[in-house]
N, C-alpha and C positions, 0 to 999 in steps of 0.2 A: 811411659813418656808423657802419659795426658797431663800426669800430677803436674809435671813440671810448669805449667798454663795455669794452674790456679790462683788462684787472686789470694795470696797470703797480706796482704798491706791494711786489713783492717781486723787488727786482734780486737780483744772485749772493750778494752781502757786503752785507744792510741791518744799518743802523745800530740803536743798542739805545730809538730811539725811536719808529724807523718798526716794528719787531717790536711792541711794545706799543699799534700806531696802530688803534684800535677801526676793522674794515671801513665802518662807517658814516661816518667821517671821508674815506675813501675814498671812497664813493661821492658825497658832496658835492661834493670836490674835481673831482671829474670831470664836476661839472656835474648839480643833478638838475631834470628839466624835470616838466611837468605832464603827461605821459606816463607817467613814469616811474612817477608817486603812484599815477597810474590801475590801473596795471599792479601793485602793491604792494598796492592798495588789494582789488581783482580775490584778488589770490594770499592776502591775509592773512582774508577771509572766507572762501576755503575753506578755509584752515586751521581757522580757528573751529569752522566746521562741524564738521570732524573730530574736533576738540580735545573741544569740549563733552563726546560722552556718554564718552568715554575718561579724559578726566582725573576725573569725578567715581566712572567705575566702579576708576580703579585704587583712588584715595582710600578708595574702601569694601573694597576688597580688601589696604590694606595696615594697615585698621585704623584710617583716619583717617574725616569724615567728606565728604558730598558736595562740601559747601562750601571747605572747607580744602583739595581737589581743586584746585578753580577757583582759588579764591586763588594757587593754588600757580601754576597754568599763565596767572593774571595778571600776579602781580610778574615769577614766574623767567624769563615769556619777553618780556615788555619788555626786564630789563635784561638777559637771554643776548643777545638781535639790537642793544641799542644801546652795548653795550660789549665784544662779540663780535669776535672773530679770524674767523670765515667772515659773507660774505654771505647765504646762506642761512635758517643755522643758527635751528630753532625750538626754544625751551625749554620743557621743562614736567614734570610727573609722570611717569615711567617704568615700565610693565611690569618693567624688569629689575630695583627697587629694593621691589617689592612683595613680598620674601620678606623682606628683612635691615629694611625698614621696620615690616613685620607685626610679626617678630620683637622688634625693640626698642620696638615699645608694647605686646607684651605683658611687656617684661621692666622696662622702667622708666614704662610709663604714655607720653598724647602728650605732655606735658611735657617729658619726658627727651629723645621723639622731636624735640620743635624744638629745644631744646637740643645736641643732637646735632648738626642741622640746621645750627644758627648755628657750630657748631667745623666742622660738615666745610665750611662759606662758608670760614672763616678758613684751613684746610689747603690746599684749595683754591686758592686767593690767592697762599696761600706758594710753595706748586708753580710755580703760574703766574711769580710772581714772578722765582723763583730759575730759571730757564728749565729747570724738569726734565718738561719736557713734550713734550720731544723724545724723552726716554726710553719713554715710553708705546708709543710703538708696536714698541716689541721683545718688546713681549708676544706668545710663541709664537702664531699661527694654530690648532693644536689645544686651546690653554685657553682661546680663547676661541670658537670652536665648541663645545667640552664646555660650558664654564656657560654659554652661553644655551640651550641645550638642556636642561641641568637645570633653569635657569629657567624656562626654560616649561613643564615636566613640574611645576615645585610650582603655578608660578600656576594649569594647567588642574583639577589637584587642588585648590585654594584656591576653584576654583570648582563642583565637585561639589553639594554641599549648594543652594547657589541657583539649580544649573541645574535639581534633580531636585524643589527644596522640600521638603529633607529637615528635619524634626525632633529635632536629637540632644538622649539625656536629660542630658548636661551640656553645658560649654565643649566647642569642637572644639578637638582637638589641635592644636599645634601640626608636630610632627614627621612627615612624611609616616610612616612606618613606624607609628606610634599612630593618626596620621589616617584610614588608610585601612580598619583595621579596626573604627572608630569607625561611620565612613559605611556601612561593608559591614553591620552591625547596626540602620541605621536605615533600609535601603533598602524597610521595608515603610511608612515614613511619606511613602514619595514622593508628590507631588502633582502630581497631572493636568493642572492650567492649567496651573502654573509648566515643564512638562517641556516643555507645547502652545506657552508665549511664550518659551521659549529659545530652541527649535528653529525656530520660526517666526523669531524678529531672525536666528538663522543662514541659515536659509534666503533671508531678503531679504537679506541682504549678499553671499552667495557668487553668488546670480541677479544682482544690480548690477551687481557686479564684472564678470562676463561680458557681462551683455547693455547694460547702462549704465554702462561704467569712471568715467564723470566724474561722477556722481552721486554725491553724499553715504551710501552705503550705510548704515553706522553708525547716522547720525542719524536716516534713515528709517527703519529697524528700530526704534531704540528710540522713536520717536514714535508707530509704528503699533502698536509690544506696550499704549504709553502709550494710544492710543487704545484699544483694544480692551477693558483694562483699566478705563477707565473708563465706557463704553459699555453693556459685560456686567456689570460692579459682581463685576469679579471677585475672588475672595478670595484673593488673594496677597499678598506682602509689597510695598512702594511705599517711594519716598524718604522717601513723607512720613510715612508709620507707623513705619517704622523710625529716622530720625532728625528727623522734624520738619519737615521740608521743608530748603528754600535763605534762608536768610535775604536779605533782600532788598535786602541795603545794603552796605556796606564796610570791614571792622575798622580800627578806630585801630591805626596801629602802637607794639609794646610788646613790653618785653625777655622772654626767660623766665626762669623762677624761674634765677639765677644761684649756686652754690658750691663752694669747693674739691672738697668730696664729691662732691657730682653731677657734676662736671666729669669727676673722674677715674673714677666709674664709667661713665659714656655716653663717652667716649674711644675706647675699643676701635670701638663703633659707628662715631663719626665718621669714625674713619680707614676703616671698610670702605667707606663712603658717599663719600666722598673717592676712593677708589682705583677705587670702580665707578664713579663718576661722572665721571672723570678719562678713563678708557678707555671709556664710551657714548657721551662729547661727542666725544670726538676722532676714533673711529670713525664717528658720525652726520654728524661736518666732512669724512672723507675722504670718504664716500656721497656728498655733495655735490659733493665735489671732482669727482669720479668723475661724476656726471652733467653739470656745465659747464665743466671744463677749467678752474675756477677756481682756487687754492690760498689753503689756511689759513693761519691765525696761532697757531698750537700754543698758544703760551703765553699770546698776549693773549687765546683761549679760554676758557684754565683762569682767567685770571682772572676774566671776566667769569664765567665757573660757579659761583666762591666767590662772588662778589659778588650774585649771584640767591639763592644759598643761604644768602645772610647777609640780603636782604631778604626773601625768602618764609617764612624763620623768625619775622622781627618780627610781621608779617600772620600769623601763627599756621599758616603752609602746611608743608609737607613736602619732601621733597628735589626738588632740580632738575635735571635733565640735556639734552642734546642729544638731540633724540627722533629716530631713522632715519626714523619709517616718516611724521610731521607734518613733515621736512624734505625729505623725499624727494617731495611732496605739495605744498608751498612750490615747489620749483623745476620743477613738472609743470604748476602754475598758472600760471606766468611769470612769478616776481616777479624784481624788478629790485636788489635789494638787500637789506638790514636793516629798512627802513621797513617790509616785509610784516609780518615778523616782530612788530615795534610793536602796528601794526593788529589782528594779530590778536590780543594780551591786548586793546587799546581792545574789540575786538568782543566778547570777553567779559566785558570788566567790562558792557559795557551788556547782556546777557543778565542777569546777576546784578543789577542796577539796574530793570532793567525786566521782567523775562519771570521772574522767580525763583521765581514761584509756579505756573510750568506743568511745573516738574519736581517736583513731589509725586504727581503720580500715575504717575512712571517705575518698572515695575516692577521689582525687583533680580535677576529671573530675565534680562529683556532683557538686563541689564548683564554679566550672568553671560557670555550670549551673546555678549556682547560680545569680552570675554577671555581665551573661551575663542578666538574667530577668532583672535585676536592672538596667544596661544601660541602654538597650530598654526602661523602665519604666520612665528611667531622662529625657529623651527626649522629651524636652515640643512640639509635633509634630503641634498642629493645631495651635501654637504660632507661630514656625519656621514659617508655609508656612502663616500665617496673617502679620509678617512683613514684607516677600519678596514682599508680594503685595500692601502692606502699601503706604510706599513710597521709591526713589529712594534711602532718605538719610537714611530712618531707613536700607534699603535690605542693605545700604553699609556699616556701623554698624558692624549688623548682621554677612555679611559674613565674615569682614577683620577680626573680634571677633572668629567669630568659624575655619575659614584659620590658624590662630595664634593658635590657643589653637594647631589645630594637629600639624601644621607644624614647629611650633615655641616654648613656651615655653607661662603658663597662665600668666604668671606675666606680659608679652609685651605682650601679650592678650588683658589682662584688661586693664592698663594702653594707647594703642593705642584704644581701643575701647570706652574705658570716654573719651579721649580727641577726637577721631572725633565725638561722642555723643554733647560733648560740643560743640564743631563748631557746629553740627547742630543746637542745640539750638540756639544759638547766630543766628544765620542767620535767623533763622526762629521768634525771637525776632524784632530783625530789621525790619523784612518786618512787622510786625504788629504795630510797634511803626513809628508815623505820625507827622508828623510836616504841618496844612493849613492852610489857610487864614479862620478866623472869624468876622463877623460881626453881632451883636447881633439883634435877631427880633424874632417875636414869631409864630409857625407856626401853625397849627389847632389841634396838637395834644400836645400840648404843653401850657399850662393855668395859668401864673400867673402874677408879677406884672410886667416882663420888660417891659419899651415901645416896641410897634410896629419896625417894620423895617423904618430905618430913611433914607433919600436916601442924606441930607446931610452928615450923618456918613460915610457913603460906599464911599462916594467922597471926605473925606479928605486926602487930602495931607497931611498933619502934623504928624497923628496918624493910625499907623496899626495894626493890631491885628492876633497873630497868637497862634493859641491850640495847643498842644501837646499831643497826643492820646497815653495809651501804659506805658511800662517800659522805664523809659528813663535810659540807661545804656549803656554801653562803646562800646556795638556792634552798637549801635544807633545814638551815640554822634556825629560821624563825617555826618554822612548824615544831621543831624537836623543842627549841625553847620554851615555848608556849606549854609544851608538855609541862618538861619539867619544872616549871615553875607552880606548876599547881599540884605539885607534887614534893617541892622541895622543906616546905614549913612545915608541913604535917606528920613528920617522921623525926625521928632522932638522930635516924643514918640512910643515907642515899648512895646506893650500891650502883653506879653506873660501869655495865660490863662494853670494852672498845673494841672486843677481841675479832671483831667482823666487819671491825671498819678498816678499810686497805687507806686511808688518808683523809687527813684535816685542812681547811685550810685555814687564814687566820678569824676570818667571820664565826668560824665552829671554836676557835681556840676561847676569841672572847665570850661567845655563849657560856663554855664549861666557865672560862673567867670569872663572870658575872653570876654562874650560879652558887660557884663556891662561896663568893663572897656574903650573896645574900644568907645560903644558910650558914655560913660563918656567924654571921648577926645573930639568927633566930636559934643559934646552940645547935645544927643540925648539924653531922657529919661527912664529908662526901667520899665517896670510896671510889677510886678508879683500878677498873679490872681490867687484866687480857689487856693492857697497851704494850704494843710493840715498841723495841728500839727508837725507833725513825718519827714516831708519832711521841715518845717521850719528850725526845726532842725539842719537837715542834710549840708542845705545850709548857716545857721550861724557859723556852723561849720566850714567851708570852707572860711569863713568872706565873702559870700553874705546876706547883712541884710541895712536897711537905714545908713546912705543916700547915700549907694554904690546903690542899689536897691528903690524903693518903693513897700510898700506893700497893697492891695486892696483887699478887699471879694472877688469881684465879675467883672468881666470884666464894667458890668453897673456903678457900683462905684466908677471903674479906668477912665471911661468918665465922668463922673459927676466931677470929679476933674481938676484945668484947668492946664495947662501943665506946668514943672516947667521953669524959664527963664535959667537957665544951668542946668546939673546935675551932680550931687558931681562926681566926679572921681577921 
C-alpha cells in the first residue's frame, strides 16, 4: 500500500505542463481517501499552532501590525500549498524578511510595503514562469550561511528594547551600528516584568522542546506570559495597548495606492523580496525534500510564491515565503500532502473570526521571546565556524556576506557575496583544469590495444601532442592559450586530445578557434582527439569543424594518419 504514496510526477524528461502541475493535483490524482484528510487535518492544526504567535510577532517586528501577520500567513499559505510545486511546503511571514520589510516601511510607509509586496507577487511569477528557478540554487552555500546569520543577528537586535522594556527618548534606529548605541543609553529604563516575561516564554520553549518536543512550545509560552500578564495586571506593553487588539473579522480585498512613481520607487525593494523569497521557498522545498524523499517543482513553486504574494498584498498582508522551520513541523506531523498546508490558514482564519479578542492581552515581551528563540535557532552555528575553517576563499565569502547583511543592506549582501563565490569558483576551476604534454604508451595498469611507448614518437619534431584535463572554460582559456600558442608554429601537427574535458564553453571554443587559424597560416596542422558528441557540437557551432580542424577517435588514430601537406585555413 505505501507504493501507492509515491511521488511518480517527475519522470527523467517531464513535460512543460507536468513542471507547472500544482503538487495538489498530484495528490488527488493519486487518490485521496478520508485518511488522508485525517492526517492533513492532524498536521495543519499543528502547524497553526505554531504559526499563530510567530507570524503576528514577525509582523510587529518588521513594522506591520498583529493582524496583517495573520492575514499574511492566511492568504500566502493557502495559496503557497494549493498552487505549490512541493507537498509539504507551508507559507507565511518570514523571520528572514523582517529586516529588508522593517526597512521599507520605514522608508516608504506600509503602503509602499504592500505595494512592493504585489510587484515582488508579479517578479516572482515571472521567475517562475520563465523556468529560472532552476537557477536559484547555484547560489553559493557560504552567502547563504552568512546572511541568515546576519539575519538573525538584526532580528535578535530588533528585538532588544521589548525583551528588556526599554524606553528610547526617540524613534529607534534603524541601522544596527546607530541602534545599538541608542539601546546601550536607554539600558537604565529597562523594566522588570518585561525582562521576568521574556525570559520566562524563553525558558518554557527551550524546557518543551527538551522535555515535551511535540508540544506546542511557542504558544504555551506566549499564552502563559498572556496569562500571567493579566492575572498580576501587569504593566507592560500588550497587543492591545499597542495596536489595539486583532480585529475580529476579515479585510475586503483591495488594490494599493497604484503609480508610475511609487512603482519605480519601491522597485529596488520588490526585487529584494523577490530574490529573498525565491531562495527561502526553494530552500524550505529542498528541507522538505530532504526529510521524505519527495522532490519539488522549482518553478511551479516560484509561481505559486508570486501568486500569495500578489494575494496577501490585496488583504493588506506582507511578504510571503516558504517557512523551514512551519514546513519542517508540517512533515514531523504526518501530513499527507497540500491539504495540510490549506488547513492550516482555514485554522487561522477561525482564530481571527473567533478567538481574536484573546490576544490583546499578549504581551510583546513574550513575542520578543519569541524571536529571539528563532534567531538563535537560524543560525546555522557548526556551518559558520566549518566554513571559517574551510578555506581562506570560503571564510572570505562567509564574512564579507554576513559583514553586509548587518552593516549594509541583504540585497549587496547577496549579490557581492555570488559574485566573490563566483571568483572563487572560477579560480579554483582554473587550477584544476591542465593543459601537458602527451605521448601515448601503455603503462602496467593500463591493458589494451595501444602500441607500447615508441621512442620514435616522443622524438618527433613534426608532431606534438598535448591533453586537456578539466572544464575548459573562460577562467582557463587564457592560461591553456598561452600554452599552445607557443607551441602551435613549431610543429607540423598539433595533436590536441579533449577526451577529459566534460565541457567548453564559448571563450575555450574561440581559444581552439584562434589556434586553428593561426597554425592554418604557419602550414601547421591541428588534430582534435577524444571529442565527445556534445562538445562536437559546441565547436561546429563556433565553425571549428574540417578542414578548419581534423577530427580523430583517438590520439593513436590521429598518429596513424600521415600529416597533411598544408592545412586548410
Amino acid at each position: 500500500m505505501a507504493t501507492s504514496t509515491r511521488d511518480t510526477s517527475t519522470p527523467t524528461a517531464p513535460n512543460t505542463v507536468e513542471l507547472f502541475t500544482p503538487k495538489l493535483v498530484t495528490v488527488f490524482r493519486e487518490g485521496y481517501t478520508a485518511a488522508h484528510l485525517r492526517r492533513d487535518a492532524i498536521a495543519g492544526l499543528t502547524v497553526a499552532i505554531v504559526a499563530l504567535p510567530l507570524s503576528m510577532a514577525i509582523a510587529i517586528a518588521s513594522g506591520a501590525t498583529p493582524a496583517q501577520g495573520l492575514y499574511t500567513a492566511i492568504v500566502g499559505g493557502f495559496l503557497v500549498s494549493a498552487f505549490g510545486g512541493s507537498r509539504f511546503q507551508i507559507g507565511g511571514p518570514a523571520g528572514a524578511f523582517i529586516v529588508l520589510v522593517a526597512a521599507t516601511v520605514h522608508t516608504h510607509g506600509i503602503e509602499g510595503t504592500i505595494l512592493a509586496t504585489l510587484l515582488a507577487g508579479l517578479i516572482l511569477t515571472a521567475i517562475g514562469a520563465l523556468r529560472l528557478g532552476t537557477f536559484i540554487k547555484f547560489i553559493p552555500y557560504p552567502v547563504t550561511v552568512g546572511f541568515t546569520a546576519g539575519i538573525a543577528v538584526i532580528i535578535f537586535a530588533s528585538q532588544i528594547r521589548p525583551l528588556l522594556g526599554l524606553t528610547l527618548a526617540g524613534p529607534e534606529p534603524g541601522p544596527l551600528a546607530d541602534k545599538l548605541p541608542a539601546l546601550a543609553a536607554s539600558l537604565g529604563t529597562a523594566h522588570t516584568e518585561a525582562i521576568a516575561l521574556s525570559l520566562g516564554t524563553v525558558a518554557v520553549i527551550i524546557a518543551l522542546k527538551r522535555l515535551r518536543p511535540n508540544w506546542p512550545g511557542m504558544l504555551v509560552g506566549v499564552a502563559g506570559a498572556a496569562a500571567a500578564t493579566t492575572l498580576f495586571s501587569l504593566d507592560v506593553e500588550t497587543i492591545g495597548s499597542a495596536f489595539g487588539g486583532i480585529p475580529q473579522s476579515f479585510p475586503v480585498p483591495a488594490l494599493p495606492q497604484i503609480s508610475i512613481g511609487k512603482v519605480m520607487e519601491v522597485l529596488p525593494a520588490a526585487i529584494s523580496f523577490a530574490l529573498l523569497g525565491s531562495i527561502e521557498s526553494l530552500l524550505s522545498a529542498v528541507v522538505a525534500d530532504g526529510m521524505t524523499g519527495r522532490r519539488h517543482r522549482s518553478n511551479c513553486e516560484l509561481v505559486a510564491q508570486g501568486l500569495a504574494n500578489i494575494g496577501s498584498s490585496l488583504f493588506g498582508g506582507i511578504c510571503v515565503t516558504g517557512t523551514i522551520a512551519r514546513t519542517a513541523t508540517n512533515v514531523r506531523a504526518g501530513a499527507h500532502g497540500p491539504v495540510a498546508g490549506m488547513l492550516h490558514a482555514v485554522f487561522l482564519l477561525a482564530f481571527v473570526l473567533i478567538a481574536a479578542p484573546l490576544a490583546s492581552d499578549i504581551p510583546l515581551a513574550a513575542l520578543a521571546g519569541v524571536l529571539a528563540f528563532v534567531a538563535w535557532n537560524m543560525v546555522e552555528k557548526h556551518a559558520f565556524l566549518t566554513l571559517l575553517r574551510a578555506s581562506r576563499g570560503d571564510a572570505a565569502v562567509l564574512l564579507a556576506t554576513f559583514g553586509l547583511t548587518i552593516f549594509r543592506d541583504l540585497t549587496e549582501a547577496i549579490v557581492v557575496g555570488f559574485a566573490l563565490g563566483s571568483v572563487l569558483f572560477i579560480y579554483r576551476m582554473s587550477k584544476v583544469t591542465a593543459v601537458e604534454s602527451a605521448v601515448p604508451f601503455v603503462t602496467e595498469d593500463v591493458r589494451d590495444d595501444r602500441p607500447d611507448y615508441e621512442e620514435e614518437t616522443a622524438a618527433d619534431h613534426e608532431t606534438v601532442i598535448y591533453r586537456i584535463s578539466g572544464a575548459f572554460f573562460f577562467g582557463a582559456a587564457a592560461s591553456i592559450g598561452s600554452v599552445l600558442d607557443r607551441i602551435a608554429d613549431t610543429h607540423r601537427r598539433l595533436i590536441l586530445d579533449l577526451s577529459a574535458v566534460p565541457f567548453i564553453d564559448s571563450t575555450a571554443a574561440n581559444t581552439i578557434e584562434g589556434l586553428a587559424h593561426r597554425a592554418g597560416r604557419s602550414g601547421v596542422e591541428v588534430v582534435l582527439t577524444g571529442v565527445s558528441a556534445e562538445i562536437r557540437r559546441d565547436l561546429a557551432a563556433h565553425g571549428i569543424a574540417p578542414p578548419a580542424v581534423t577530427i580523430a577517435p583517438t590520439i593513436e588514430a590521429a598518429l596513424a594518419r600521415p600529416i597533411a601537406g598544408t592545412a586548410s585555413g
